[in-house]
N, C-alpha and C positions, 0 to 999 in steps of 0.2 A: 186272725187265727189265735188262738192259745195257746198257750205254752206249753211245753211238751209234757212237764211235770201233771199236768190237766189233763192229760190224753192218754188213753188205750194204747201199747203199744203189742197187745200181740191177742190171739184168737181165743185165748185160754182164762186170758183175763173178763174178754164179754162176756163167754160159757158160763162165768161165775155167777157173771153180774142177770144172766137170765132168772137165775131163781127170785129176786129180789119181789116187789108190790109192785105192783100198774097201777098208772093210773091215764086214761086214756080219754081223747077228746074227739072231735068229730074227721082232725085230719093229722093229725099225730100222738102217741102217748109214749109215757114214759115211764122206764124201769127205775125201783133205785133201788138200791142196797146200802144197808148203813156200814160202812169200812171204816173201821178207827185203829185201823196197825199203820195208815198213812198218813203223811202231815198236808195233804190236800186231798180235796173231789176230784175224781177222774170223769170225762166225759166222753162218750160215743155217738156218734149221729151216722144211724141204717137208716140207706135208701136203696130200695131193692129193686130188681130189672124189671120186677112187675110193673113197679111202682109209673117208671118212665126210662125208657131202654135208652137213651142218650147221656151217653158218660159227663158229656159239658153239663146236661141239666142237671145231672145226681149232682154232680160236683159244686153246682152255683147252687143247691139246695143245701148242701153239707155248708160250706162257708156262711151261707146269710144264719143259718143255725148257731153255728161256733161265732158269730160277729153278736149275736142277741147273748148268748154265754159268757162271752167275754166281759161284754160290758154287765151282766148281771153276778159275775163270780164275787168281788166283796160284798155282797149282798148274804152269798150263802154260808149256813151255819155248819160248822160240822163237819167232817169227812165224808161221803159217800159215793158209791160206784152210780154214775147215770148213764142209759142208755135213751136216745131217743129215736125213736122209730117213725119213718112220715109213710103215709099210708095213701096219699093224694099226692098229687103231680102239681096240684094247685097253690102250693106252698111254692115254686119256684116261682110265680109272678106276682103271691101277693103284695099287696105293702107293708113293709118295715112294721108299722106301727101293730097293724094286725097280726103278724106274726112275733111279735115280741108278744103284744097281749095274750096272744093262746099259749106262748111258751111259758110267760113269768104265771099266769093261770095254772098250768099243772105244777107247777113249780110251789105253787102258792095250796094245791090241793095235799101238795106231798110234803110238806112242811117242812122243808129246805131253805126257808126263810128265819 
C-alpha cells in the first residue's frame, strides 16, 4: 500500500482530479492532473460494481494496482493528481508483470516519467 501522503482522502479531491487528460488502454486508463501546491502525486484506483460486484475482487484489484505504484513512485516526475480507472474484471487475475507493463505504459503515455 502507499502512504497516505500518496492517497485521496476525500470525494472532492477526485471531482477535481476528473477534469484532468485520459489517457486510456484496452483494460484501464488514466486521469491526470498536473498539481504543483503539493509536495507529492496523489493517487486513486476506481473499480466499479459494473466492473465485478465482489467487494474481495475490487479490493485485490485496488492493492495489486497501489503494489505496481508503489514500486513505480520514485520513478515519477512532478506533482500530479492520478486517477485510475479498471474497466475489466481481468486485471484481478492477470500476471504482475502484464499488469505493471500496461500500467508503467500509460504512465509512460502521460509523461509522468
Amino acid at each position: 500500500m502507499i502512504s497516505a501522503t500518496c492517497r485521496f482522502h476525500s470525494r472532492g479531491g477526485i471531482k477535481h482530479a476528473h477534469g484532468g487528460k485520459q489517457f486510456r488502454g484496452d483494460r484501464l486508463s488514466i486521469t491526470v492532473v498536473k498539481d504543483t501546491g503539493r509536495k507529492s502525486s496523489r493517487f486513486a484506483v476506481i473499480v466499479s460494481k459494473k466492473v465485478l460486484k465482489s467487494a474481495v475482487g475490487r479490493n485485490r484489484i485496488r492493492r495489486r494496482i497501489y503494489e505496481v505504484i508503489r514500486l513505480e513512485l520514485p520513478e515519477i516526475k512532478g506533482q500530479h493528481d492520478v486517477l485510475v480507472s479498471v474497466f475489466s474484471k481481468d486485471v484481478k487475475d492477470m500476471p504482475y508483470h502484464d499488469l505493471k507493463y500496461l500500467l508503467v505504459g500509460l504512465f509512460k503515455q502521460a509523461e509522468l516519467y
